[in-house]
C-alpha positions, 0 to 999 in steps of 0.5 A: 844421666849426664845432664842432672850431673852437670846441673847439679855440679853448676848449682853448687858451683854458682849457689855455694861459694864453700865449694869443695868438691861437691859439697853445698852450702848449708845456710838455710832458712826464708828468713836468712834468704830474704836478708841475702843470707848475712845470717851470724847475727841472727838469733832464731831456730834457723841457727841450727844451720846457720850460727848455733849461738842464734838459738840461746836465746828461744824462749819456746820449744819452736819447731820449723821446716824449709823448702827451698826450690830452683824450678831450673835446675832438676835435681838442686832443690834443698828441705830442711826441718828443725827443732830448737828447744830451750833448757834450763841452762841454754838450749839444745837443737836438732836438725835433718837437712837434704840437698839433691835427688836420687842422682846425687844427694847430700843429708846432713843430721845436727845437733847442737847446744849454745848458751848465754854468758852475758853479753854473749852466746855460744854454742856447738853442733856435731854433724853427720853428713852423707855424701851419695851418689847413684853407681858410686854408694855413699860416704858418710863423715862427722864435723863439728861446728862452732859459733857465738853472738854477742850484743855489743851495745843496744843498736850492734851485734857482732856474730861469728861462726865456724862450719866444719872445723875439724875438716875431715877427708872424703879421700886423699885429695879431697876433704870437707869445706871449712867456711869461716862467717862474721857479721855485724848488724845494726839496730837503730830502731825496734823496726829496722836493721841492717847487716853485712856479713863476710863468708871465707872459704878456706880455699876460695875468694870471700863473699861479701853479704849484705841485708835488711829487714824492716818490721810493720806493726810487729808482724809483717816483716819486710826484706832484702840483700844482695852478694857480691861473689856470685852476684845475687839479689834477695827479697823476702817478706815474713808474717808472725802471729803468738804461735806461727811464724811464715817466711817466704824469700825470693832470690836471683841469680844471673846464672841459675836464675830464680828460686823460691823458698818458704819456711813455717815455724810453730812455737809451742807456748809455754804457760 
């Protein structure tokens, strides 16, 4: 029983520089893997749990799931499934989100809503997440997140967001991890970007992220990124056809070693 615990505590410890507690990040998705996560600028159904501005602009209903696996470490895998919908004024989205095993788990649902205002997007999601752990029950508490996106010129973007503003307590000395990303991505041409983004725990030492991707013939995607505290390479490929969207990610890190992680989107094209 020891064991998985200790496992899980150095997962959350190496993997997510939120920590507090044990609490995991929740930044998520193939495609935000294989750029080494510098995801604030990234406009896609993964903005659910990662910037919630990003899903302003999705054009059709899009529906995703994600499988993240560390074949090293029982008990640290992580799923997540979303569904970002466009209305007639901006777009809403919805997302369920586990981290754990039946030792200890977290489950986040969200649902959140962002739209566009010129250059800009701008959206907020409401989370609920339970907190579980096997001999001790479960804890349960509300957050609110924010962010925005905005196209400065053709070639940059800047994007920011907030993840548990409101910071509630899981008891008297310990409350839920408020983490503050900004990024700026540059577009210099239709196939390539790249973009670096800052993560700052309110308690910890910032992370510093960087990532690319390079497009083949509008559909096979290629990608990498790097962190600087922890140190971790990325590496990660995309595939996207009128309706399917495949992403797979690689990512290595000295202390837990590789995981792997695949995320499938299905758009339902709209007449």
């Amino acid at each position: 029983m020891l064991k998985p615990l200790l496992i899980t505590t150095l997962f959350v410890i190496v993997y997510s520089s939120t920590l507090k507690a044990q609490s995991v990040s929740t930044s998520i998705g193939a495609k935000a893997s294989g750029i080494g996560y510098a995801a604030s600028t990234i406009s896609d159904v993964w903005g659910v749990y990662n910037n919630i501005a990003g899903i302003a602009t999705v054009q059709n209903t899009t529906a995703s799931f994600t499988y993240d696996l560390h074949p090293s470490l029982d008990g640290a895998n992580r799923t997540a499934a979303v569904l970002a919908i466009p209305l007639k004024t901006g777009a809403t989205g919805i997302g369920m989100y586990r981290f754990g095993d039946d030792l200890y788990n977290e489950q986040i649902l969200t649902a959140g809503y962002s739209n566009q205002f010129g250059i800009a997007a701008l959206g907020v999601k409401a989370n609920y997440i339970q907190y579980r752990t096997e001999g001790f029950g479960s804890k349960g508490i509300f957050t609110l997140s924010f962010g925005g996106i905005a196209k400065i010129t053709k070639e940059i973007s800047v994007g920011a967001y907030i993840t548990n503003i409101n910071q509630p307590s899981l008891s008297d000395n310990e409350k839920v991890p408020t983490r503050l990303n900004a990024g700026v991505a540059f577009t210099p041409s239709a196939n390539f970007f790249i973009t670096t983004e800052i993560e700052k725990d309110l308690d910890y030492e910032a992370t510093l992220k960087i990532g690319m991707q390079y497009t083949f013939h509008e559909k096979l995607f290629a990608r990498t990124g790097y962190n600087l505290h922890p140190n971790t390479a990325f590496f990660g490929l995309g595939f996207k056809t009128k309706k399917f969207i495949l992403d797979y990610a690689l990512q290595h890190n000295t202390s837990l070693g590789l995981s792997h992680q695949a995320s499938v989107s299905y758009q339902f094209i709209r007449k």
